[in-house]
N, C-alpha and C positions, 0 to 999 in steps of 0.2 A: 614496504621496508619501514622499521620502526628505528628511531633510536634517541636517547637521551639531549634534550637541548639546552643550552645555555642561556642565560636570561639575556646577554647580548644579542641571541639572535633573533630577541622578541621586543624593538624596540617600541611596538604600538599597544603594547602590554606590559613594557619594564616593569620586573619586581614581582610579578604575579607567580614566575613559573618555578617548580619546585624540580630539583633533582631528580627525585624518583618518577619523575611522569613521562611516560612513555609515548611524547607525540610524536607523530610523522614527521618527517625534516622538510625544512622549508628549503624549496629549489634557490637556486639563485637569480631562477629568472620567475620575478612574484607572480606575472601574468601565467603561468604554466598552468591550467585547467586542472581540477583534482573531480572527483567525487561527481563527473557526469552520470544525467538521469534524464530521461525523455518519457514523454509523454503523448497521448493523445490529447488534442487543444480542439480540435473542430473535424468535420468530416474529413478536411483537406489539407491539415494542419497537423504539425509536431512542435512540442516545444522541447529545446534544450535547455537544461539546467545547468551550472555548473557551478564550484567555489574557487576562489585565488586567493594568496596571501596578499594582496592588495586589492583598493577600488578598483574598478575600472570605468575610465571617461564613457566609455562605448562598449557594450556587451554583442562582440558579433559575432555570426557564425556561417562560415560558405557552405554550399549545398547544391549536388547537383546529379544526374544520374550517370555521372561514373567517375571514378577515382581521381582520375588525372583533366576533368572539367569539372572544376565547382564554382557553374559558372552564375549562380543565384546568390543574394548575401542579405541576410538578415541581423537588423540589430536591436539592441534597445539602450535603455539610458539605465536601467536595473542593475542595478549593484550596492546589495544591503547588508550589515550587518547588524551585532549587536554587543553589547558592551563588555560582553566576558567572551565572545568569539574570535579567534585568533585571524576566520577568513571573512571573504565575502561570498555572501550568494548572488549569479548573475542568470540570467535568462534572454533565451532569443526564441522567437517564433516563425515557424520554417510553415511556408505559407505555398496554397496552389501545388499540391504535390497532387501528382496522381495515384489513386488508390491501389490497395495493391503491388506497392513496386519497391526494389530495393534501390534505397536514396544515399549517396555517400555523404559528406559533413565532415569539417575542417574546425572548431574552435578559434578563432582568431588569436594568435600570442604567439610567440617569439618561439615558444617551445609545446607543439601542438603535433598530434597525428591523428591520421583521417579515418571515422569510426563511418559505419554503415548500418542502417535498419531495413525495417517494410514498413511502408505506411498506410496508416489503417484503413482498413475495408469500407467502403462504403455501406451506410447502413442501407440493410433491404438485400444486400448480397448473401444468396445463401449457399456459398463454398463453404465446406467444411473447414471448422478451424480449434483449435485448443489455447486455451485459456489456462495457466499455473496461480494456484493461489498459495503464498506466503504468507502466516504471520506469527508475532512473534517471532521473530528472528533476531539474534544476536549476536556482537562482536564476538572473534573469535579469537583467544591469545591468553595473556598472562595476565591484563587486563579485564578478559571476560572468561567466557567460557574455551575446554577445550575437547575433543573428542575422543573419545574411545571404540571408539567403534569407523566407424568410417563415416562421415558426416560432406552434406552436401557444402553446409558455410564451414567458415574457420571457426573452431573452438576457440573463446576469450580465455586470454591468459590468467591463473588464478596462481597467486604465489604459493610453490611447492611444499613451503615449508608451513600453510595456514594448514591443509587436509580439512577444512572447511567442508562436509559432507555435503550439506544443503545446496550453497553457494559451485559448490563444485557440481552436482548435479545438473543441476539448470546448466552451467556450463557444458556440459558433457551433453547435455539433450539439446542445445538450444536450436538446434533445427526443424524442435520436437512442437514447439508453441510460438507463440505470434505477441502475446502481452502476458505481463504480472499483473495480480492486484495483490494489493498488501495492506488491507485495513487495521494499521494498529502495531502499535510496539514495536519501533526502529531500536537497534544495538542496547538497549539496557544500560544507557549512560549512566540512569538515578541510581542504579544499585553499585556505584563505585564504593559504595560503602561495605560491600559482601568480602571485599578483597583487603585483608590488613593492609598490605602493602602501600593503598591507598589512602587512608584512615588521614594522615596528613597532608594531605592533598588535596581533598574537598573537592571546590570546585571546576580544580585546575586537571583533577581525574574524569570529573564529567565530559570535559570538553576534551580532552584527549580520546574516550573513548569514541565520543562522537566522529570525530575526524578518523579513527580506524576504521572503524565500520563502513563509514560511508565510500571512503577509497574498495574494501576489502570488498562491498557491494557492485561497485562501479563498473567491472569487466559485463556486469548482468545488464542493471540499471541504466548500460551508456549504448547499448546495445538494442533491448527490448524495451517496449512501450510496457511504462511501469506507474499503475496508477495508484497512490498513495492514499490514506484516510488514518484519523488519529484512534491512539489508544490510551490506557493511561499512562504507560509510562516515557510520554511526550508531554505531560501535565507541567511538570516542574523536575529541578535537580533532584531531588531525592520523595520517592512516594511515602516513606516512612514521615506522618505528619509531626513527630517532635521532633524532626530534624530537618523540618522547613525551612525554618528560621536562617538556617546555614546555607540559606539559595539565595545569591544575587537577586533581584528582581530582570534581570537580563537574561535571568535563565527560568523564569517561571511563567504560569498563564498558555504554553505552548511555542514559546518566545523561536526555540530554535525550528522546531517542523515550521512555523509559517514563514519563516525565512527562507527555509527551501524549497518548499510547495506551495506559497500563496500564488505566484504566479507562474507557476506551471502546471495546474490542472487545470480544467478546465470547468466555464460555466454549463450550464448543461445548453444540450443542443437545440436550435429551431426544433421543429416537426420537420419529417420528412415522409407525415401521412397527407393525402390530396384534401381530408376531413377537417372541414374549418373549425369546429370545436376543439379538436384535437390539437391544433398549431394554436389556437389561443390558449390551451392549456398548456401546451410546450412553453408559450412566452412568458405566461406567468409562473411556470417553475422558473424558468430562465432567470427573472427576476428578484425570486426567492434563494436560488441559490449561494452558496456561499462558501467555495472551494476555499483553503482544502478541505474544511471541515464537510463541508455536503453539497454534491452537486451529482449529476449523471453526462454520462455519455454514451453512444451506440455506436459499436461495431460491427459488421455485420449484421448474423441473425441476433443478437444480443442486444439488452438494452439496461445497462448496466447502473445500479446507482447505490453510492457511496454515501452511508448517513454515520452521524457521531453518535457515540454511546457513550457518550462524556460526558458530553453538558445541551446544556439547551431542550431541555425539556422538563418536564416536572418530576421533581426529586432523581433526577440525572446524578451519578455519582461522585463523577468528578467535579461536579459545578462546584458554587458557591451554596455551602452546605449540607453536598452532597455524602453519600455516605461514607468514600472514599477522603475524605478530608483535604481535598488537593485547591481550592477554591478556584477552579476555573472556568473561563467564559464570565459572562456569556459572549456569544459571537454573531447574534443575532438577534431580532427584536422578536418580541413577545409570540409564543406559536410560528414562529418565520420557519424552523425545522419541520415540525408538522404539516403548517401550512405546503409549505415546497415541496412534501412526498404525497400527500395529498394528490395537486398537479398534475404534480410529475407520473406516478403512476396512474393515473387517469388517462394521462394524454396519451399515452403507449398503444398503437398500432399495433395489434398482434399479427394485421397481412405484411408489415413491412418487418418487425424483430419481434417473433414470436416467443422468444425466450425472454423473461426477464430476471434478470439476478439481482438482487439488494443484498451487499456486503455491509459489515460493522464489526465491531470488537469484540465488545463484550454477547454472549448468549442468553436467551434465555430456557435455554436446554442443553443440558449436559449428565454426563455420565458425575457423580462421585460425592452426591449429596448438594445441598442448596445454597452452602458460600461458593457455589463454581457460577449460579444463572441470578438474572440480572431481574429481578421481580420490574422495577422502574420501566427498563426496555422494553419489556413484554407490555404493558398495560399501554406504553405509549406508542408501540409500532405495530405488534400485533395483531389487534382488528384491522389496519392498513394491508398490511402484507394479504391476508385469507380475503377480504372486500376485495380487491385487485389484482389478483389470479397470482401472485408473485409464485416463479416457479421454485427460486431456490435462496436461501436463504444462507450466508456462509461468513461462519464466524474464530473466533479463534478464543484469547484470552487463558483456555483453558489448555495446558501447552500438552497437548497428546490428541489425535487423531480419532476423532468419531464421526459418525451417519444416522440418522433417522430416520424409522418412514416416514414421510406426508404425515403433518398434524397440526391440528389445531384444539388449542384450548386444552389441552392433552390428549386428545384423544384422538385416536390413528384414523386417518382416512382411510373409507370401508373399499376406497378403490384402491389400494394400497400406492406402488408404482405404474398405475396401468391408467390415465386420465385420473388424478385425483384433483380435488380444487381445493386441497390444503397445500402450503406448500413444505416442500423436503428441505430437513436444514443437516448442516455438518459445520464441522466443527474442524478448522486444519491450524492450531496451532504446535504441532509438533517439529519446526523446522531446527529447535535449537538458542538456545540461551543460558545465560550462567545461572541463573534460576533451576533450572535443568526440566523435567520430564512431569508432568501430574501423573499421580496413579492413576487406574480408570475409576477403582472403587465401584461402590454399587451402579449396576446397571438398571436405569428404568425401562417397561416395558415394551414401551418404542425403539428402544437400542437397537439398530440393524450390527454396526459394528465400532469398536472400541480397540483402539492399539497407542500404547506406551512405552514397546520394549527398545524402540531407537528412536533418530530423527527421523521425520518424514512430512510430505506436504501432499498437494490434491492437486490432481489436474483436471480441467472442466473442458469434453470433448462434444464439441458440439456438431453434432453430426449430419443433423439437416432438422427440419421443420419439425418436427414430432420425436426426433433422439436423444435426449441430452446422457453421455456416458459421465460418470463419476469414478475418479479413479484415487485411489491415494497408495502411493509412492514411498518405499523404504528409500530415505536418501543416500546410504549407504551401499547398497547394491543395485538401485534401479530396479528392486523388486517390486509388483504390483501386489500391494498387501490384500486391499478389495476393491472390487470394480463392481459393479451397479450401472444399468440404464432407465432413467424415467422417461416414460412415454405421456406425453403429451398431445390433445388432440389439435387443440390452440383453434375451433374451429370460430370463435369468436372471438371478431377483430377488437371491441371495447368491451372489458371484463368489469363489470359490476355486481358482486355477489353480494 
């Protein structure tokens, strides 16, 4: 529910808020939870996020396995904002759950009701499972963009009147997958500028649309284990660099994602291989990491890790003179990025999570000519990824749906889908944004498949030790536009190529 506010009803912001901006209305009861997101925190572990129109002294949350006993309580002292944010962000970490299981959960506030997950799989568990990948995804309204185009749990409620295809999808399936990852570009807040109606509004349009979105996200996000990683347009209020200058600095550098994500992803995990090499290399990524910007975790067969295609690397684009002009980061000491996937993908047990995925934003392969792939990324992550068997590689930035075979260097692995030791990348930023749609334009010769004509996103089926199914999804009909299985032997538990 959207509706025009008074500047009376902003008195920790008097004077800022302009007529035409269409924020969410503030409850009357400040403590009332907005914009819940969970996450996986450790093998045995979820963290709750949430925002309030107020601090809060104690950020708690009950939890327990069934509705009407939530008889566990977790809290913390986290409650942050920042200078042009209307909320706070708060966080709790729900601890000693058993894997595998659906957990109820209570928000503590005067004005709360009881959401329910599964918590995550023990790594090494090889039950089949499915993984959705979002990115690029955007508010959906007058503000952003808008659309043309029997279940064992309860459907989350998605307000009738958003027809948010994407967001309604995942709701309509969500007995379908077990976690989101979503590396990169939350609601498109920087381009409040694409919208006249906004133009005098600035910075007070940014933050409005942030708060949409994030509610409008929420029925997903408060629901499903939702792992988060930056893009650019998390960089600052506006990506258009002469029109920087018109960014608080409260809203620049990443200011608002690490408010809601610094402390709810997580560090990456111990080892969970018996191989002492292997756990010492787990603890030294562990040490290197640096959520939410880059860190890993494991689910199941999976061993998932989230790196930035920002900054912190050399000639990275969003950095500080990078080529996107956004000056951000760094958020790390010197090679601490590199160094940490290094580790990290070394330390990887292939008898315990024989898959592994490395997510990011930006690509460096894509359909539609050479301003779509990220020359910097590839030079810096590239020889990592093919050195350490990575299976798959899943990126977005580019907002339309593509697949490739197995490649490295350009050039297609001769085992195509059938044990290749290149790895397969795709590309699913097709979920939707006020940006709208990329063409495919010209296709390179590794293109398996390319699609633009709606929204859509990818689901990642992992089906046992040697299947990984690739699927991508018309969000509008729940049509399977293309599906793909890679086969993997994974006969070797430490890959060094």
């Amino acid at each position: 529910m959207v509706g025009i506010l008074s500047v009376k009803l902003l008195p920790f912001v008097a004077g800022c808020a302009f007529a035409g901006v269409n924020y969410p209305v503030i409850p009357k009861d400040l403590t009332t939870p907005f914009q819940q997101r969970l996450a996986v925190y450790g093998t045995n572990a979820v963290s709750v996020g949430w925002n309030t129109y107020e601090q809060l002294n104690q950020s708690c949350v009950s939890y327990g396995l069934s509705e009407s006993n939530l008889d566990t309580t977790a809290c913390s002292s986290s409650s942050t904002t920042y200078a042009t944010s209307r909320t706070w962000s708060n966080v709790a970490v729900l601890t000693g759950l058993t894997p595998a299981t659906t957990y109820y959960y209570k928000i503590e506030s005067g004005n709360s009701t009881v959401g329910h997950f599964l918590s995550p799989r023990t790594p090494g568990d090889k039950t089949a499972f499915n993984m959705d990948v979002v990115i690029d995804l955007g508010v959906f309204g007058k503000d952003g963009y808008t659309t043309t185009s029997t279940k064992k749990d309860t459907i989350p409620v998605i307000e009738p009147d958003l027809n948010h295809t994407t967001i309604d999808r995942l709701a309509q399936t969500v007995d379908d997958y077990e976690l989101v990852i979503h590396p990169g570009d939350f609601a498109y807040a920087d381009d409040w500028y694409l919208k006249f109606s906004n133009l005098l509004d600035g910075k007070e349009a940014y933050q409005s649309i942030l708060e949409q979105f994030y509610d409008q996200l929420a029925p997903i996000a408060g629901r499903k284990l939702y792992m988060a990683g930056p893009g650019n347009h998390e960089a600052i209020c506006s990506e258009i660099p002469y029109l920087n200058n018109l960014c608080p600095e409260g809203q620049k550098n990443f200011t608002d994602f690490m408010h809601r994500f610094d402390k709810t992803m997580p560090q990456s995990f111990a080892s969970s291989s018996s191989n002492t090499t292997a756990q010492t290399l787990a603890r030294t990524a562990r040490s290197l990491s640096n959520p939410p910007f880059w860190y890993s975790f494991e689910y199941g067969m999976a061993h998932v890790v989230m790196i930035d295609t920002e900054t912190d690397f050399p000639d990275a684009p969003s950095g500080v003179g990078g080529s996107a002009k956004l000056n951000g980061g760094p958020f790390g000491t010197t090679n601490q990025q590199i160094d940490f996937l290094k580790a990290d993908l070394a330390s990887v047990d292939r008898s315990v999570t024989p898959w592994v995925i490395v997510a990011g934003h930006r690509p460096w392969y894509s359909t539609g000519g050479s301003s779509n792939i990220c020359d910097p990324c590839q030079e810096a992550f590239e020889g990592l990824f093919y050195q350490y068997g990575v299976d798959l590689g899943v990126f977005g930035h580019v907002h339309n749906s593509q697949r490739f075979a197995p490649l490295v260097n350009g050039t297609v692995d001769p085992n195509g889908m059938t044990d290749p030791k290149a790895p397969m990348y795709i590309i699913a930023g097709g979920p939707g944004n006020i940006e709208d749609l990329s063409s495919v334009g010209t296709k390179p010769a590794y293109t398996e498949f390319a699609y633009a004509d709606d929204y859509s996103y990818s689901t990642l089926r992992f089906l046992d030790e040697q299947h990984l199914q690739i699927d991508f999804v018309r969000s509008s009909t729940g049509e399977i536009l293309d599906s793909s299985t890679l086969y993997k032997e994974h006969a070797t538990n430490f890959v060094d190529q």
